[in-house]
C-alpha positions as CSV (number, residue, x, y, z in Angstrom):
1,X,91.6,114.7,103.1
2,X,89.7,117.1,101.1
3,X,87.0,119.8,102.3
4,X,84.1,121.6,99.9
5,X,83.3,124.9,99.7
6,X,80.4,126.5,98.2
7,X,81.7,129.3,95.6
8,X,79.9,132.4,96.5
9,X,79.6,133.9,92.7
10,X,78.6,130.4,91.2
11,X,76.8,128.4,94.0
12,X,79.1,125.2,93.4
13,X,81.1,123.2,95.5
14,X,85.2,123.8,95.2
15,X,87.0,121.1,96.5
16,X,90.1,121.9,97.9
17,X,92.3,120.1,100.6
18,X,91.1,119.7,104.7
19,X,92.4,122.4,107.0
20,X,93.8,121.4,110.0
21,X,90.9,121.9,112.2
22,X,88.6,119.2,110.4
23,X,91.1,116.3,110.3
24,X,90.6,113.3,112.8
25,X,93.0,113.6,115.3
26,X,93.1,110.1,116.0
27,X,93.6,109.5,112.3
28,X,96.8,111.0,112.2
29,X,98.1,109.8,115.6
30,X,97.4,106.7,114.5
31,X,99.0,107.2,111.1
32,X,102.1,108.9,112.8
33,X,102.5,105.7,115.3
34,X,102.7,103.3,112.0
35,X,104.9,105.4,109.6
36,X,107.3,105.4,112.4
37,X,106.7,101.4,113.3
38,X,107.0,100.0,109.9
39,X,110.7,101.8,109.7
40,X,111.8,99.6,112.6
41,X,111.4,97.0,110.5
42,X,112.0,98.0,107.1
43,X,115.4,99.3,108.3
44,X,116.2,95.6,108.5
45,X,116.3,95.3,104.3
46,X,118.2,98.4,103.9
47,X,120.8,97.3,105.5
48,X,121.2,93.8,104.8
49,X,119.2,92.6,102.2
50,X,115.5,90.3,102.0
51,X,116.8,87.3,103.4
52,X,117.9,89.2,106.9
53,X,114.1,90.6,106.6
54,X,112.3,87.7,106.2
55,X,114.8,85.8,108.6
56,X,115.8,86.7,111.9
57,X,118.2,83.3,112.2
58,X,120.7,85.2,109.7
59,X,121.4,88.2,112.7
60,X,124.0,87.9,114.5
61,X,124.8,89.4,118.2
62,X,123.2,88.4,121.8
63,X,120.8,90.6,121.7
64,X,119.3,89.4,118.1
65,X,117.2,87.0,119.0
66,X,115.8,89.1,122.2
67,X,115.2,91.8,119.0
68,X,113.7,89.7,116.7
69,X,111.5,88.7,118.9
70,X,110.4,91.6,120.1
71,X,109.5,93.3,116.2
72,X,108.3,89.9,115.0
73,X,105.6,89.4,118.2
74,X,104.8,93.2,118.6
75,X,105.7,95.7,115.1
76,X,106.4,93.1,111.9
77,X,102.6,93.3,110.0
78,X,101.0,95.0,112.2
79,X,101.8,98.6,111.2
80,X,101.8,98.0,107.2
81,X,98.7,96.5,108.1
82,X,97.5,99.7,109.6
83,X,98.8,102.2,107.0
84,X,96.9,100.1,104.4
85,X,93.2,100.4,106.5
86,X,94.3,104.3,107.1
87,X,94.6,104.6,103.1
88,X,90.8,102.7,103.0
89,X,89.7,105.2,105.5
90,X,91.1,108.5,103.8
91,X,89.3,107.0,100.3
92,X,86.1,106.8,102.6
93,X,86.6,110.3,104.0
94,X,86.7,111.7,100.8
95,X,84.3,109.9,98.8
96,X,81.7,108.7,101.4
97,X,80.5,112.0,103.1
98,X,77.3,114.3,102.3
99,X,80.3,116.6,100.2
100,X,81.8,114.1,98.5
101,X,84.9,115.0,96.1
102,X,84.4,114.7,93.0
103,X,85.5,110.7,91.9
104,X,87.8,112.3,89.2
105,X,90.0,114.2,91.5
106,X,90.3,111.5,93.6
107,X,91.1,109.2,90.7
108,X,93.6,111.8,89.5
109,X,95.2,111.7,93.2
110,X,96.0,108.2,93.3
111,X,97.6,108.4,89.7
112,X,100.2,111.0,91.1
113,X,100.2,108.9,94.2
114,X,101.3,105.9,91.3
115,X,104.0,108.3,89.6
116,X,105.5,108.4,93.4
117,X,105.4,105.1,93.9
118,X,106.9,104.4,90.9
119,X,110.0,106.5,91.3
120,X,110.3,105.4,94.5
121,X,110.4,101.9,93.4
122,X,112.9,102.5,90.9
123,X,115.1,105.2,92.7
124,X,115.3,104.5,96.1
125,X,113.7,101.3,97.5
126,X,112.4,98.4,96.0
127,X,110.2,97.5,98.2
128,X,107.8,100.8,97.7
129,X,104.0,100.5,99.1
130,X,102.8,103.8,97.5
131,X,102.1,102.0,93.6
132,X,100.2,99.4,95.5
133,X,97.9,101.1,97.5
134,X,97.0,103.7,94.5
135,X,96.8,101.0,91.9
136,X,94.3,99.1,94.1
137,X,92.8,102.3,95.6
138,X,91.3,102.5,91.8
139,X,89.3,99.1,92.8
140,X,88.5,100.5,96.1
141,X,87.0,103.5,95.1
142,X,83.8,102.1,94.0
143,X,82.9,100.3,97.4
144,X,83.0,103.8,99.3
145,X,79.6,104.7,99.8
146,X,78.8,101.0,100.9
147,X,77.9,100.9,104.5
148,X,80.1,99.5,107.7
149,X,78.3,96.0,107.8
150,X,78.5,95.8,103.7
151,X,82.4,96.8,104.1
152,X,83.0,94.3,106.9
153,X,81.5,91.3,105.3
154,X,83.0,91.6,101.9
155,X,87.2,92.8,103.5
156,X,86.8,89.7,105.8
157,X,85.9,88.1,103.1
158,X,89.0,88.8,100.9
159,X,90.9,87.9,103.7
160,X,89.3,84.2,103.8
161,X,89.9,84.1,100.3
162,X,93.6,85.2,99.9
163,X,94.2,83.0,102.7
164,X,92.6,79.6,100.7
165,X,94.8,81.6,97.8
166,X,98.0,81.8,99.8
167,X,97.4,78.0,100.6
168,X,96.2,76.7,97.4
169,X,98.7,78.6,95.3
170,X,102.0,79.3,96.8
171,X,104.4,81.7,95.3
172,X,107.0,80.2,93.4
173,X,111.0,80.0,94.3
174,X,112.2,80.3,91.0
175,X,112.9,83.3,88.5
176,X,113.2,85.6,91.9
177,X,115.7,89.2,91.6
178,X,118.7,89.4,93.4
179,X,117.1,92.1,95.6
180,X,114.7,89.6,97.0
181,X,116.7,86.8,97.6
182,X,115.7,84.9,100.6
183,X,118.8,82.2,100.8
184,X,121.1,82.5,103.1
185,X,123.9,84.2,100.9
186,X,121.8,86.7,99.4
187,X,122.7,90.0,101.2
188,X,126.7,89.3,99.3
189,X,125.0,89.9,96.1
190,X,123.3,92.6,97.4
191,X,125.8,94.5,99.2
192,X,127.7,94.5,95.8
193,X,124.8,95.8,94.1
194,X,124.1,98.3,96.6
195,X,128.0,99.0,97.4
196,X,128.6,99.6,93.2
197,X,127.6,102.5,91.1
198,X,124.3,103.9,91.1
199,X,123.2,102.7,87.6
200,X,123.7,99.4,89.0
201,X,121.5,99.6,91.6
202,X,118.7,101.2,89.4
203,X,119.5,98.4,87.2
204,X,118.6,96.0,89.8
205,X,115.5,97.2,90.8
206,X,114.1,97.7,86.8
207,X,115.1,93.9,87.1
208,X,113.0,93.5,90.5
209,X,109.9,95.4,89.7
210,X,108.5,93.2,87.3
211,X,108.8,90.5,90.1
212,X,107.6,93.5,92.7
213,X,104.4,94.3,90.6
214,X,103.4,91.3,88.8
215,X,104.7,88.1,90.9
216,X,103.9,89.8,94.2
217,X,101.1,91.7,94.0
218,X,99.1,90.2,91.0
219,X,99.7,86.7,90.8
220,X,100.8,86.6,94.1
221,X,97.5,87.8,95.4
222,X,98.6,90.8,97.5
223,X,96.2,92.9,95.6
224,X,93.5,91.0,97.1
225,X,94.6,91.3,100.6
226,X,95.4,95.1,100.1
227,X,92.1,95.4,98.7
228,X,90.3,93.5,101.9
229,X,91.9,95.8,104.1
230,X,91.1,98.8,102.5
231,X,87.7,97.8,102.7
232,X,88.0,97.4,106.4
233,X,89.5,100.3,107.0
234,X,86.7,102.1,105.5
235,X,84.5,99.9,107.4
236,X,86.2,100.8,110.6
237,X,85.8,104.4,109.8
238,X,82.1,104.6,109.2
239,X,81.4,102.3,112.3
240,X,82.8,105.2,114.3
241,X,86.2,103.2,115.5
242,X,88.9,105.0,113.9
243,X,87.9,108.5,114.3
244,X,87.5,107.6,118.4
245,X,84.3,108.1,118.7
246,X,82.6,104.9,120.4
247,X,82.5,104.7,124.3
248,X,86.1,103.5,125.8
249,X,85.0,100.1,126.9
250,X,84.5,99.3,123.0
251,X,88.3,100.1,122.5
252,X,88.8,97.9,125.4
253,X,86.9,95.2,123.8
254,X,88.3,95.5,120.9
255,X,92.0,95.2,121.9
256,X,91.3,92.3,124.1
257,X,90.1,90.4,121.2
258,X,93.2,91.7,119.2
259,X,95.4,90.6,121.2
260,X,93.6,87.2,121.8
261,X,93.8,86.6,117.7
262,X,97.7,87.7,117.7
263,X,98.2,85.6,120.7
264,X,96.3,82.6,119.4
265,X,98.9,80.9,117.3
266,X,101.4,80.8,120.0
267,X,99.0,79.6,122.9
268,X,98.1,76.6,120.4
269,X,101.1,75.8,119.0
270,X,102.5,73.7,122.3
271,X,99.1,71.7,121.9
272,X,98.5,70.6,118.4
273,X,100.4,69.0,115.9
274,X,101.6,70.3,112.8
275,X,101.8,67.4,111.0
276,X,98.4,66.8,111.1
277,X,96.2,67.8,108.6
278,X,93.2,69.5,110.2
279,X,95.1,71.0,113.0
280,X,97.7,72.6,111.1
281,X,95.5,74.1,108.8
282,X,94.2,75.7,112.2
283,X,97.8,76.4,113.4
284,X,98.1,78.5,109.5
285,X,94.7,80.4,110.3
286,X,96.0,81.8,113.8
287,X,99.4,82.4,112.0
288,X,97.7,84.7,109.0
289,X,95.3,85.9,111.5
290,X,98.5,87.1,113.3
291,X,99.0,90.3,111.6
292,X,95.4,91.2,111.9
293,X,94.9,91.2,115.7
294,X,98.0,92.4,116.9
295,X,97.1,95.9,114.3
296,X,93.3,95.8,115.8
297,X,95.0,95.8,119.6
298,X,97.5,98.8,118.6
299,X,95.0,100.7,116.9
300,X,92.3,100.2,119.6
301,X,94.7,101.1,122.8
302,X,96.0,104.4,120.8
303,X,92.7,105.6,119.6
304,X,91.2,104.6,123.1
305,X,93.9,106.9,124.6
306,X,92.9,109.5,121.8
307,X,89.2,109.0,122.7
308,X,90.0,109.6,126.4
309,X,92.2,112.9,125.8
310,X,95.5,112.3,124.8
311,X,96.5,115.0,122.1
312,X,99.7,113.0,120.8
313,X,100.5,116.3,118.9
314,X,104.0,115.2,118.1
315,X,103.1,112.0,117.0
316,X,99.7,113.9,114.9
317,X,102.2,116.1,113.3
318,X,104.5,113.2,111.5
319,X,100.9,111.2,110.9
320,X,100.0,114.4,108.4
321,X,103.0,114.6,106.9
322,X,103.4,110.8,106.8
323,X,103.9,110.7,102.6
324,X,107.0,112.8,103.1
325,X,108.0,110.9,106.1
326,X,108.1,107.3,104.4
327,X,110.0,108.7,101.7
328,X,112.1,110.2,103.6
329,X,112.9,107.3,105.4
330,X,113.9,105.1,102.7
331,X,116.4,108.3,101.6
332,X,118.1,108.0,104.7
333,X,118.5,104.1,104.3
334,X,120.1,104.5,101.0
335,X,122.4,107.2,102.5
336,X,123.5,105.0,105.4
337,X,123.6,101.8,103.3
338,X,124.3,102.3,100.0
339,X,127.2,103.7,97.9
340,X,125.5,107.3,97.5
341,X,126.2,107.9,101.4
342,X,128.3,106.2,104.2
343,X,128.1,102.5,102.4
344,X,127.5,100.7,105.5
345,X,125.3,97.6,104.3
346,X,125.9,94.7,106.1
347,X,128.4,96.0,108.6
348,X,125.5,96.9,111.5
349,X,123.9,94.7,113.8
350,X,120.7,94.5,114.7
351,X,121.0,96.0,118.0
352,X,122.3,98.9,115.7
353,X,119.8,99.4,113.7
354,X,117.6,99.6,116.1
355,X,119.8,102.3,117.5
356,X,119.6,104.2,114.1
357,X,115.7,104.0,114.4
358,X,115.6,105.4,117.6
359,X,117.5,108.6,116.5
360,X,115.4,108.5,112.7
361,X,112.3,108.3,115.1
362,X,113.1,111.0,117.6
363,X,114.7,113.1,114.5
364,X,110.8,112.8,112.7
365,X,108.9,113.5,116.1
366,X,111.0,116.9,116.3
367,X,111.1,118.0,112.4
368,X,107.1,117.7,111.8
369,X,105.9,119.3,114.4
370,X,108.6,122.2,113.6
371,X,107.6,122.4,110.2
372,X,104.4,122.6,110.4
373,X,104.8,125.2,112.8
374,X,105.5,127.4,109.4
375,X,104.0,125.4,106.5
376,X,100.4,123.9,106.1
377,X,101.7,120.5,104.7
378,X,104.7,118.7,104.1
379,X,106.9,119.0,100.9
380,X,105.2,116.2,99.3
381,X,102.1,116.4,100.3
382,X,102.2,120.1,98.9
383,X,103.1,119.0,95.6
384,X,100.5,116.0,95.8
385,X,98.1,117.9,96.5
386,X,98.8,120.7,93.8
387,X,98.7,118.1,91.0
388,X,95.8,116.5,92.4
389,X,93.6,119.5,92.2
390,X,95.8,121.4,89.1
391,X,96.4,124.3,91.3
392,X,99.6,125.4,93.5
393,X,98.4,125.2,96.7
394,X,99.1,127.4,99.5
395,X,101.9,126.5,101.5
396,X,102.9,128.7,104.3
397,X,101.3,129.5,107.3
């Protein structure tokens, strides 16, 4: 986020980036909360490959299922799903207020955010977000100044229409890279790739991002759903939701009826019939719709606990240096996993894992509270924003 100040010799507006004082708490808790989430379950391809992601079956142990479970029914969507209407509601913030900033610094910020993503996606994770979100924050940008009920219609909207998309116009099984491999033996492949030299690996994911950028998020239609949520989230923001400003019982309201959409599909499931037509197209609404409520009930009980007092300063603190944080994160699952570090892909279980996430998560909640105790942002968000605005920002306290 971005303030303006007037310059005192020319009478024009300077942007230059938020202090601390004039961010949205309940922005950042909220941000902290899902940087933190999605790890639990990226953590999963890291260290064993797409096909143990997408399928809990392939885990093995007695406390697997209980696990799977557990991140399927409560984490798995809901937090990417989150970060992505937080990136909506930052565009907002910046574009949509009596001060906007000026739409070519915010245009240049999201082709940085683009170069990030990019080595990201190449160096250390194929499965980066970052190239998403700024390559379809470019179509975002013009619906900013719309208002809440214009944003509302036109996300939900998306949404009805990547789900006909998703139905009419499946993604295809063939042609896919080893890294996303769904079959049973894929993480073999992938353990050799990610257990071999580095130039293989990089290898690997030039041959993946082709698949990454064009399959998945073009053809695939993930562009349109990342765009519908965007719009939502900026929605959300101008209605007064995110930034914990509506009366509690709306945030009460609100994560009853998320929970009752991320509950839906599994109170109908035991009483309709998949095989037929009309009621499994109902049983595949509830299913898609999944996601959606159970990020609407997380984000309404922490911003209603925000609303009523809680300061979730730890939690605040890795939510504004989240950038660094999600990098960060995938750094340490190529250390642990890969060949450049300890090698251990495929050799934890998921009980584990989940083990490692509990010390990355506790590690974060101590180290950004710490540093921002000397420095005003995190590493990368100090360069991002320098390029952004073509000026080395100040960094320490």
């Amino acid at each position: 986020m971005t303030q303006s100040q007037i310059h005192p010799d020319q009478g024009v507006f300077v942007p230059k980036p938020t202090e601390v004082k004039q961010r949205f708490n309940s922005l950042d808790v909220l941000r902290g909360f899902a940087v933190l989430a999605i790890f639990a379950v990226n953590i999963k391809m890291m260290a064993n490959g797409f096909n143990h992601y997408r399928f809990s079956s392939f885990w093995e142990g007695d406390a697997a299922p209980l696990i799977a479970w557990l991140l399927s029914n409560f984490v798995h969507g809901k937090f990417i799903t989150i970060f992505t209407v937080l990136f909506g509601a930052g565009l907002a913030l910046l574009l949509a207020r009596d001060e906007p900033v000026p739409v070519g610094i915010v245009l240049r910020r999201l082709f940085w955010l683009a170069v990030f993503g990019g080595i990201h996606l190449i160096f250390i994770r194929e499965g980066d977000i970052l190239i998403w979100y700024a390559l379809v924050g470019f179509l975002a940008v013009p619906f900013a100044k719309l208002s809440s009920r214009s944003l509302f219609t036109v996300g939900l909207g998306l949404q009805v229409l990547v789900f006909i998309y998703y139905t009419v116009a499946p993604l295809s099984d063939t042609d896919i890279p080893t890294l996303w491999l769904a079959t049973p033996d894929a993480h073999q492949d992938v353990a050799a790739i990610m257990l071999g030299p580095v130039s293989g690996q990089i290898a690997a994911r030039l041959e993946a991002a082709p698949y990454y950028m064009v399959d998945l998020l073009l053809v695939g239609g993930f562009w349109i759903e990342t765009l519908g949520k965007m719009l939502l989230g900026m929605a959300f923001l101008k209605s007064g939701f995110l930034g914990g400003r509506l009366p509690i019982k709306h945030y009460i309201l609100w994560g009853v009826l998320g929970l009752f959409i991320a509950t839906a599909n599994d109170l109908l499931t035991p009483f309709l019939d998949v095989e037929d037509k009309l009621q499994g197209v109902v049983l595949s609404i509830t299913s898609f719709a999944h996601y959606y409520g159970g990020a609407l009930a997380w984000s309404a009980l922490i911003i209603g606990c925000v609303s009523m007092g809680w300061k979730g300063s730890w939690l605040a603190a890795v939510g504004r240096t989240a950038f660094t944080v999600y990098i960060l994160q995938s750094v340490i699952g190529l250390l642990l996993f890969s060949s450049l570090g300890f090698g251990l892909f495929g050799q934890l279980s998921l009980f584990q894992l989940m083990i490692v996430t509990l010390i990355v998560w506790g590690f974060f909640l101590c180290a950004a509270p710490l540093w921002l105790r000397y420095f005003r942002f995190g590493p990368l968000e100090w360069i991002w924003r320098s390029l952004t605005y073509q000026k080395v920002q100040r960094f320490r306290r």
